[in-house]
Structures are given as structure tokens and as C-alpha cells.
Backbone as CSV, one residue per row, in Angstrom:
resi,resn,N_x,N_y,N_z,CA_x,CA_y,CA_z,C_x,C_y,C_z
1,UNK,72.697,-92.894,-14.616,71.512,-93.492,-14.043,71.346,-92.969,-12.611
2,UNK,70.260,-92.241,-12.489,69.735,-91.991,-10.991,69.909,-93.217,-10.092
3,UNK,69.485,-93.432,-8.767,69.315,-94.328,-7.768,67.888,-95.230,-8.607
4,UNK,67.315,-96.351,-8.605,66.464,-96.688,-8.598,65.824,-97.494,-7.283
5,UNK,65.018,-97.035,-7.078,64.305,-97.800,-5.594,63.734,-98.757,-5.438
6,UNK,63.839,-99.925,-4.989,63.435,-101.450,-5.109,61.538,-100.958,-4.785
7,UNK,60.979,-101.838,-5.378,59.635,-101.697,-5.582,59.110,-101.014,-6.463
8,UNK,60.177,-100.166,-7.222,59.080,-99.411,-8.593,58.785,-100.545,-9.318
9,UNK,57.807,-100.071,-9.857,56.619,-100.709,-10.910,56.862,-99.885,-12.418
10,UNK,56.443,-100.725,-13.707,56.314,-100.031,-14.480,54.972,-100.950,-14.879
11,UNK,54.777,-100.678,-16.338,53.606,-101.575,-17.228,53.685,-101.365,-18.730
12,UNK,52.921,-101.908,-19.460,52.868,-102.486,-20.988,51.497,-102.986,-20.975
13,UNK,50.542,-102.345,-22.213,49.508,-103.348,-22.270,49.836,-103.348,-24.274
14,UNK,49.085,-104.266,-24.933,49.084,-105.192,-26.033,48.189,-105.550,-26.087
15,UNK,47.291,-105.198,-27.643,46.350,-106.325,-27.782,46.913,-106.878,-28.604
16,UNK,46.362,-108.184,-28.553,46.483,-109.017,-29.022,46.039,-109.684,-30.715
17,UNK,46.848,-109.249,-31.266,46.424,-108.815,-33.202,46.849,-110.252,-34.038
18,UNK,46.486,-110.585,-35.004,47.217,-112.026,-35.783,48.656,-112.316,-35.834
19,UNK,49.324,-111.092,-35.944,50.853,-111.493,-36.236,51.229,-111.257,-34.742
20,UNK,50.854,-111.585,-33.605,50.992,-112.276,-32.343,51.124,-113.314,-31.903
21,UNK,50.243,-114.036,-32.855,50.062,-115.081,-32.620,51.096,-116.678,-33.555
22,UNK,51.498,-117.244,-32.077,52.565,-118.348,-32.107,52.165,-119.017,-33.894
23,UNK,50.773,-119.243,-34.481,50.913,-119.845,-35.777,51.499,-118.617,-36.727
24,UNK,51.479,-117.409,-36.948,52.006,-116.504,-37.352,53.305,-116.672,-37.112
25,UNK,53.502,-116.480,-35.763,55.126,-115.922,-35.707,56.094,-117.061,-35.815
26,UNK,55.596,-117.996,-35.923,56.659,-118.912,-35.398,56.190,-120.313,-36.683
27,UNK,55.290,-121.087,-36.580,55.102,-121.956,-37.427,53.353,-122.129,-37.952
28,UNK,52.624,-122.512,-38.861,51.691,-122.128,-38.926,50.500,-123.530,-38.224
29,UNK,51.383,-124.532,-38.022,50.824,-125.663,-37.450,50.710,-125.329,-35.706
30,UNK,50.664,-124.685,-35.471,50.991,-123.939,-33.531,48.998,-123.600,-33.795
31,UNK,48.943,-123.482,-32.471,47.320,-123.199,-32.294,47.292,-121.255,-32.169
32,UNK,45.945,-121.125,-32.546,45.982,-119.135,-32.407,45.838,-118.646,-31.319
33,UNK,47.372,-118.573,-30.695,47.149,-118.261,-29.423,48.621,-116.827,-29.405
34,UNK,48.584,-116.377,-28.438,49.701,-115.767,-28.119,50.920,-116.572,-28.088
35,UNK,51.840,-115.612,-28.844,53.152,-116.647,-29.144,54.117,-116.242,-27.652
36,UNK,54.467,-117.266,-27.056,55.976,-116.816,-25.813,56.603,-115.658,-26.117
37,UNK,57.239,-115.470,-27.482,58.093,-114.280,-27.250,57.596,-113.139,-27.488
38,UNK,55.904,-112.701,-27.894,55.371,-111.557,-27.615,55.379,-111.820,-26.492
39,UNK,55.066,-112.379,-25.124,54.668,-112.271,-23.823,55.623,-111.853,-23.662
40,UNK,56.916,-112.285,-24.067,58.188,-111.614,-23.462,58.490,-110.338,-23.947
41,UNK,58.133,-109.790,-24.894,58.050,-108.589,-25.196,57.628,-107.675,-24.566
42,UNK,56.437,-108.214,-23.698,55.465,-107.596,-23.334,56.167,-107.160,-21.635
43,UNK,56.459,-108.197,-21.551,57.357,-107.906,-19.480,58.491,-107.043,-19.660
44,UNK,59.369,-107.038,-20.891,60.247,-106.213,-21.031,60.203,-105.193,-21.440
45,UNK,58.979,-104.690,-21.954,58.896,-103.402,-22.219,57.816,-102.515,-20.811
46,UNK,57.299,-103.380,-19.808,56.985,-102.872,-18.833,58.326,-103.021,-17.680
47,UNK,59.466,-103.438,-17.671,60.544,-103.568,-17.330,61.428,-102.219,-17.340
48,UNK,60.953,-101.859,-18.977,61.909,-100.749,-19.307,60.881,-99.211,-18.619
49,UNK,59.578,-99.834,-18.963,58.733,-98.489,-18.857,59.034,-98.264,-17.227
50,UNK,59.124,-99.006,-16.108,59.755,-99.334,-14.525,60.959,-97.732,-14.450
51,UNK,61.941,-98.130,-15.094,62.913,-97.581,-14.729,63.161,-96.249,-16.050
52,UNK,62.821,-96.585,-17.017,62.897,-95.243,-17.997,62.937,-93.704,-17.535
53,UNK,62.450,-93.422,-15.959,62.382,-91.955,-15.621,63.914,-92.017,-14.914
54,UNK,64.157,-92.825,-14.429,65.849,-93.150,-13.858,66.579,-93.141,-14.660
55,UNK,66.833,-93.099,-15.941,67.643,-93.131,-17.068,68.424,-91.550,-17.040
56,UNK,69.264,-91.481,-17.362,69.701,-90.514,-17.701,70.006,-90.320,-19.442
57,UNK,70.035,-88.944,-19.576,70.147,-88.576,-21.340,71.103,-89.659,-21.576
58,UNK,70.833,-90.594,-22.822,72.124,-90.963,-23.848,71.995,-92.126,-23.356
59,UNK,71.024,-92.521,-21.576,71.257,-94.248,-21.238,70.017,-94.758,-22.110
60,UNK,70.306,-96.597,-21.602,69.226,-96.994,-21.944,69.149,-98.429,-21.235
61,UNK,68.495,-99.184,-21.612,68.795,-100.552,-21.206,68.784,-101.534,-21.705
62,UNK,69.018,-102.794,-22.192,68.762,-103.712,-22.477,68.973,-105.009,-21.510
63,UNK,67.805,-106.038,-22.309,67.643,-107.330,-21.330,69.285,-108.164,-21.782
64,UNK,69.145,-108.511,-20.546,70.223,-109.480,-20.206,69.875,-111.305,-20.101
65,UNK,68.685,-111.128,-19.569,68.069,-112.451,-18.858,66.863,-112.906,-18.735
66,UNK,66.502,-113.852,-18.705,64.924,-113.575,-18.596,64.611,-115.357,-18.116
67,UNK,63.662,-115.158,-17.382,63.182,-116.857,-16.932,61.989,-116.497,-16.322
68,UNK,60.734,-117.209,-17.727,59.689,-116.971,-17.952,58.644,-118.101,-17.774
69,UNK,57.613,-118.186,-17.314,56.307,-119.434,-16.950,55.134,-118.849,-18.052
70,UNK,55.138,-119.326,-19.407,54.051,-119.131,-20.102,52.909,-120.158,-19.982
71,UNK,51.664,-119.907,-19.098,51.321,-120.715,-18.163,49.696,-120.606,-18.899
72,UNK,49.258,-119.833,-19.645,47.923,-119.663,-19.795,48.033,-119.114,-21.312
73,UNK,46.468,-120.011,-22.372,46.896,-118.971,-23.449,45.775,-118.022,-23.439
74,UNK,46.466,-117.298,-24.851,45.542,-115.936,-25.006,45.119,-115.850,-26.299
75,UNK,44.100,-115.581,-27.043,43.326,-115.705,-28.236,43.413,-114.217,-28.859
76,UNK,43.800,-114.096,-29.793,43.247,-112.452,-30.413,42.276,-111.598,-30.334
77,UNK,42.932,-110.146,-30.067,41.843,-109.472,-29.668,41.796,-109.133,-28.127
78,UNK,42.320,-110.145,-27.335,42.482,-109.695,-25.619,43.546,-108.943,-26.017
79,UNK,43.395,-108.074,-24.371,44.773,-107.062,-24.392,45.702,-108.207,-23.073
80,UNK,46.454,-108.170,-23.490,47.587,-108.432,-21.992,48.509,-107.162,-21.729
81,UNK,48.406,-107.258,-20.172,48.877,-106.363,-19.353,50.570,-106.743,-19.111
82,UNK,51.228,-106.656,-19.252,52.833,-106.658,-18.243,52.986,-105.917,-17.158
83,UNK,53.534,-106.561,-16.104,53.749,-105.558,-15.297,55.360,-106.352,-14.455
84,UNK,56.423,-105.161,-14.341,57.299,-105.288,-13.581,57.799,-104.770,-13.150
85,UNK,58.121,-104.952,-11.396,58.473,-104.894,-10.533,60.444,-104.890,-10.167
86,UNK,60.869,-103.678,-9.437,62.229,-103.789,-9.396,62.517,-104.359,-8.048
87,UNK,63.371,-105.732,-7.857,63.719,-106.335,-6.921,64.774,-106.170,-6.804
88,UNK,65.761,-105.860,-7.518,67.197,-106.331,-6.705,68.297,-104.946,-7.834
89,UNK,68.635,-104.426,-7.508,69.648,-103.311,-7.943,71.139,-103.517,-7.727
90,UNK,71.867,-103.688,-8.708,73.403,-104.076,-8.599,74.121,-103.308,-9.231
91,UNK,74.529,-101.889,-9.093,75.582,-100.896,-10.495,74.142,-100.765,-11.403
92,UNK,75.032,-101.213,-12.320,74.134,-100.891,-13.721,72.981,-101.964,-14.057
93,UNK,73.038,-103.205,-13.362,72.061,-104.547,-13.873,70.890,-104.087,-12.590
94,UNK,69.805,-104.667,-13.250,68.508,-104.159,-12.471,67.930,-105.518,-12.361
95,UNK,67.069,-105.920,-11.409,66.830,-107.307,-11.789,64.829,-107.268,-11.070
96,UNK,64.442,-107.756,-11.874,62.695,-107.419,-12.039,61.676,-108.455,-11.578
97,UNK,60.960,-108.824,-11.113,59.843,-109.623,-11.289,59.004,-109.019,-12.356
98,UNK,58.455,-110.563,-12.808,57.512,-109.718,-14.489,56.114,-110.843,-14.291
99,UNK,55.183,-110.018,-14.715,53.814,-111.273,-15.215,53.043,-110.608,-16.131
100,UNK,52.373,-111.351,-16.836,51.361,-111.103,-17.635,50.366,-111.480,-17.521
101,UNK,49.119,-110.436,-17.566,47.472,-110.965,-17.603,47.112,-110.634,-18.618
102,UNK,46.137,-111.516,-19.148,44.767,-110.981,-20.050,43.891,-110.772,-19.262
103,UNK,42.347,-110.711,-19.759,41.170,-110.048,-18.940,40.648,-111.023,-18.341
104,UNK,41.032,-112.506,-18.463,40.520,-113.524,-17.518,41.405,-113.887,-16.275
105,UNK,43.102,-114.472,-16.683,43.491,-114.702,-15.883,45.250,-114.060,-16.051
106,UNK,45.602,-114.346,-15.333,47.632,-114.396,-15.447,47.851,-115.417,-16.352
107,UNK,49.150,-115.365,-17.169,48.951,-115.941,-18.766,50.906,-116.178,-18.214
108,UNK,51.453,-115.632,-17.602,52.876,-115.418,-17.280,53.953,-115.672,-16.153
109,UNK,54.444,-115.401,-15.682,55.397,-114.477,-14.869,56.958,-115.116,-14.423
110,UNK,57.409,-114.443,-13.692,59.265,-115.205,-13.571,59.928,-113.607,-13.448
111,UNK,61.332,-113.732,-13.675,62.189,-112.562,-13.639,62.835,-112.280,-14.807
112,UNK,63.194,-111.095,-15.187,64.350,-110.614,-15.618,65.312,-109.572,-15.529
113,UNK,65.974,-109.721,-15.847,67.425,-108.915,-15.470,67.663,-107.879,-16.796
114,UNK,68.191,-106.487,-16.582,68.447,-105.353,-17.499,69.611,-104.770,-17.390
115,UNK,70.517,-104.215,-17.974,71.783,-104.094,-17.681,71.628,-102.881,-18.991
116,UNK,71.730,-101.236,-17.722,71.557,-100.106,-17.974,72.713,-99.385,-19.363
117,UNK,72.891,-99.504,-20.488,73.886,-98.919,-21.338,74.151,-97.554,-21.947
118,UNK,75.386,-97.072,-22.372,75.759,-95.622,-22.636,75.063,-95.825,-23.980
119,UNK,74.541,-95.415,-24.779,73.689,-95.629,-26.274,75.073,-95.366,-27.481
120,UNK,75.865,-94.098,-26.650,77.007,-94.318,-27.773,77.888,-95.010,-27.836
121,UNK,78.559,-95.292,-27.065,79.428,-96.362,-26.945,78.934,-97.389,-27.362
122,UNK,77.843,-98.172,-27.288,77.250,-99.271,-27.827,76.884,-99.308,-28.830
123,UNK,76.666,-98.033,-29.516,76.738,-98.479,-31.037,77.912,-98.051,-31.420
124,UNK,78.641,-97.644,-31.113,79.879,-97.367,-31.543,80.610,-99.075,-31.757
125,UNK,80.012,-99.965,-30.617,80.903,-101.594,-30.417,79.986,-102.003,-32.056
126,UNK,78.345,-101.278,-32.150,78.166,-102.363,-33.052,78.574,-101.502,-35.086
127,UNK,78.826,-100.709,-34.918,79.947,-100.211,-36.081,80.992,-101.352,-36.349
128,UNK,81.593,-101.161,-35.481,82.906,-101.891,-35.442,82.705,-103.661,-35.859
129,UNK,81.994,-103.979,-34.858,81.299,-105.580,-35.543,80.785,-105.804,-36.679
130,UNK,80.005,-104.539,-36.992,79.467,-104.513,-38.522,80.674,-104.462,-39.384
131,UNK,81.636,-103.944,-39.285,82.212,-103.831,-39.877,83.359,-104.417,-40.043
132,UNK,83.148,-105.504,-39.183,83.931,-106.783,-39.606,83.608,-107.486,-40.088
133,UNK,82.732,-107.764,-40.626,81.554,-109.004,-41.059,81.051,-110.082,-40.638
134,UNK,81.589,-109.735,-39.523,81.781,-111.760,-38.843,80.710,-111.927,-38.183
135,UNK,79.624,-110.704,-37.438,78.926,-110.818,-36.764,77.399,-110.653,-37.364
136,UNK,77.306,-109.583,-37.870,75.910,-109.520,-38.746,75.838,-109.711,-40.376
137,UNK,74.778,-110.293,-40.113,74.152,-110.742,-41.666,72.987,-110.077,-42.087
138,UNK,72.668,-110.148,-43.063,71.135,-109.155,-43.523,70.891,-110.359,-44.282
């Protein structure tokens, strides 16, 4: 991993399609709105898009953390924007401000944290778990 410099920005936009939405994804009694964990999808993949040119061959990242304000809803068909911001750099953990808009208002925002990984070695840990059985199920 290169240096990353506090204040890069990345982004994510999404429209907003049926299987987005919280009665889809989650239960069908929920109203048709954007479900929480697309929004969170949505900050973490402008999280990753942030730092992705800092990566080096073979890294990558995954979320660690996340503490989120789903504050506004969103109806199908809007796009929401993500956008996040790098605040705080520690080794390998990166730690972000994130929000989300649609075309009216901010629908989001809070932090999360990314913690930069070797791609082989990490699947190499999840071989090994697989192949104990104890951990994944299909």
C-alpha cells in the first residue's frame, strides 16, 4: 500500500432498482424504500473507490466497521450518491467519513473503518476454514 493522504475522496452512485428496496431485501411488510444495507453498500464501495489507486497489486480492502445514520428515505428509481472521505490513517486500517444523497436530500452518513489485505494470504485463511467445516455453510 502506497502512503494514503488524509482528505482523499472517492464515490459510488446507484440507482435505485426493486431488489433495493428494504420490502425486497429484507421482509415484504417494510415500506418501498431503500433498504440500510444497500446504503451501506453504497459508502463502502465509495470508501474503496477513495483509496483503490493506493492499493498495490494483490492488495485489497475490506470493511472492518461501520456506524451509520440512515436518516432519509429513498423510493426507486433515484440514484444515490456515496461519497467518502479519508480521515484518519493507521498501518493498514484506514478510517473514512461516509454519506449518502439522493437528488433531494442526504439520506445517510457516519464513519467507517477498512483494513487494507494481502488477497492471497486471505484466501489462503479462507481454504483452510472451508475446509474445516466449522465455519461455512452453503
Amino acid at each position: 500500500m502506497r502512503p494514503i493522504p488524509l482528505g482523499t475522496k472517492g464515490a459510488f452512485t446507484l440507482r435505485v432498482l426493486p431488489e433495493h428496496l428494504a420490502n425486497q431485501f429484507k421482509d415484504a411488510m417494510l415500506p418501498k424504500v431503500l433498504a440500510t444495507p444497500v446504503m451501506i453498500l453504497i459508502m463502502e464501495n465509495a470508501a474503496l473507490d477513495a483509496i483503490r489507486p493506493f492499493l498495490e497489486l494483490g492488495e485489497s480492502a475490506v470493511g472492518t466497521e461501520i456506524d451509520v445514520r440512515h436518516i432519509a428515505a429513498t423510493p426507486v428509481g433515484h440514484h444515490v450518491r456515496g461519497e467518502a472521505e479519508v480521515i484518519k490513517v493507521e498501518g493498514k486500517r484506514i478510517e473514512f467519513k461516509v454519506s449518502a444523497n439522493d437528488e433531494i436530500e442526504e439520506i445517510g452518513n457516519g464513519t467507517h473503518q477498512r483494513i487494507v489485505i494481502n488477497l492471497r494470504s486471505f484466501n489462503e485463511r479462507l481454504v483452510i476454514k472451508s475446509a474445516s467445516g466449522s465455519e461455512i455453510r452453503e
